[in-house]
C-alpha positions in Angstrom: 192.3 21.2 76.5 189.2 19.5 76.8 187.2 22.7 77.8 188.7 24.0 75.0 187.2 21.4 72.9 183.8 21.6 74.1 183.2 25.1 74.0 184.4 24.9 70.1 181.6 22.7 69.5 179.4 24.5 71.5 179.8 27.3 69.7 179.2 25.0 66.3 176.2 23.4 67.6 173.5 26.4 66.9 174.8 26.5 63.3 173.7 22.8 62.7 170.3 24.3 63.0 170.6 26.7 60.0 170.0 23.6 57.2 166.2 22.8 57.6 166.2 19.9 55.7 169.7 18.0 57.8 167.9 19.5 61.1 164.7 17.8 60.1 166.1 14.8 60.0 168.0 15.3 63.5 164.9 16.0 64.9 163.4 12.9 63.5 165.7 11.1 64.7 165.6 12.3 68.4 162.0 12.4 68.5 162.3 8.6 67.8 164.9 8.0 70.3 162.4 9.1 73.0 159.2 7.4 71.4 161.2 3.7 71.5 162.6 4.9 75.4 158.9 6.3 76.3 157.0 3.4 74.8 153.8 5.2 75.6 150.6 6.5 73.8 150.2 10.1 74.3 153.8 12.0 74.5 154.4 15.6 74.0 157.6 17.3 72.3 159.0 20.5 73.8 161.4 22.6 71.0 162.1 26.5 70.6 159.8 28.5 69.2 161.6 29.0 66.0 162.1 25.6 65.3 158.4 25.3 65.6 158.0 24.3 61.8 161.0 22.0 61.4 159.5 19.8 64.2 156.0 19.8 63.2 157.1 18.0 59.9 160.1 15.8 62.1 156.9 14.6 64.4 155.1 13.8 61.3 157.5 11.4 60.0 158.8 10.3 63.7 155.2 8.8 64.5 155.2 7.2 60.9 158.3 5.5 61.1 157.8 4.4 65.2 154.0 2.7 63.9 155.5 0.4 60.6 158.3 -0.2 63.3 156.4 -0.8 66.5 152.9 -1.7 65.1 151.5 0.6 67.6 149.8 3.9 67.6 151.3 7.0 69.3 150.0 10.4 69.7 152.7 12.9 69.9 151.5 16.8 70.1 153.9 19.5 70.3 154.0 21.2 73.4 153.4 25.2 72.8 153.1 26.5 76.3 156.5 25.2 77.4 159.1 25.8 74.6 162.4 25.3 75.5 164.7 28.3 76.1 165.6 30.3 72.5 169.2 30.7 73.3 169.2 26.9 73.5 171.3 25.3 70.9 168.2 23.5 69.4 167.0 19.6 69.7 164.5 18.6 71.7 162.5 17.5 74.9 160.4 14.8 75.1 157.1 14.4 77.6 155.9 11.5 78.3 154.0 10.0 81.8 151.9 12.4 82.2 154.9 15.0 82.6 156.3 12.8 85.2 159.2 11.4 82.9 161.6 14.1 80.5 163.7 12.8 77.8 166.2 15.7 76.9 167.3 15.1 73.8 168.7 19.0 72.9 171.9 19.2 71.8 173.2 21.3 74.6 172.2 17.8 76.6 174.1 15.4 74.2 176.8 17.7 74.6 176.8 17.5 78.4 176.9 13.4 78.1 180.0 13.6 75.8 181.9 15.4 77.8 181.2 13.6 80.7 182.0 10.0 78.2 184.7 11.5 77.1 186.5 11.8 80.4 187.1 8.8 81.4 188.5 7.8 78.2 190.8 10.7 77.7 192.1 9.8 80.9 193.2 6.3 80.1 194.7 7.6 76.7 197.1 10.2 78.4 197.7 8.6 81.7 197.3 5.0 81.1 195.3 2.2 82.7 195.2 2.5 86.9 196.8 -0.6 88.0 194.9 -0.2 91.3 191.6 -0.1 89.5 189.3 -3.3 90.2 186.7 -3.0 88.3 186.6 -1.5 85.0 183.3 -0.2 83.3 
């Protein structure tokens, strides 16, 4: 039932990219996630080539919003010779550490975590809590 579930929204997932304007603000939003997690000066964004555009703008107002919030500068460049793959579902991958440290923020990613989140809980929804369980997370 679960795999069922997933690959539903799977298949919904590359159709969040059709509105510009919503996906702009996803983007944004990720973009940020990674600056605040990096904390560095120089990062680089890695997106699909057709969402080229919608992240140019989302990096624009990403590095506005991190400097009133943060008070510090970043430089964030988007990261042409390594675009992420096109039959991705979209989001995007953030570089910082000189490469050495990869935030994937696409939504095929996000997906992967919820499913893995999601687990545990179903679990204890159709089965119950494991009496023989010590520790609980």
């Amino acid at each position: 039932l679960l795999d069922k579930l997933f690959q539903q929204a799977q298949e919904q997932l590359s159709s969040r990219t059709s509105d510009a304007s919503a996906y702009q603000g996803i983007c944004k939003n990720l973009i940020l996630e990674g600056l605040y997690a990096l904390n560095e000066k120089k990062v680089a964004i890695r997106a699909r080539k057709a969402d080229y555009e919608v992240v140019r703008k989302s990096i624009e107002d990403a590095t506005k919003e991190y400097k009133e919030n943060v008070k510090k500068d970043v430089s964030v460049e988007l990261d042409e010779k390594e675009p992420l793959p096109e039959d991705s579902a979209g989001g995007v991958s953030i570089v910082g550490g000189g490469g050495k440290i990869d935030i994937n923020n696409t939504f095929d990613e996000r997906l992967k975590l919820l499913e893995s989140d999601a687990l545990p809980s179903m679990r204890l929804t159709l089965f119950g809590e494991n009496k023989n369980r010590r520790f609980h997370d």
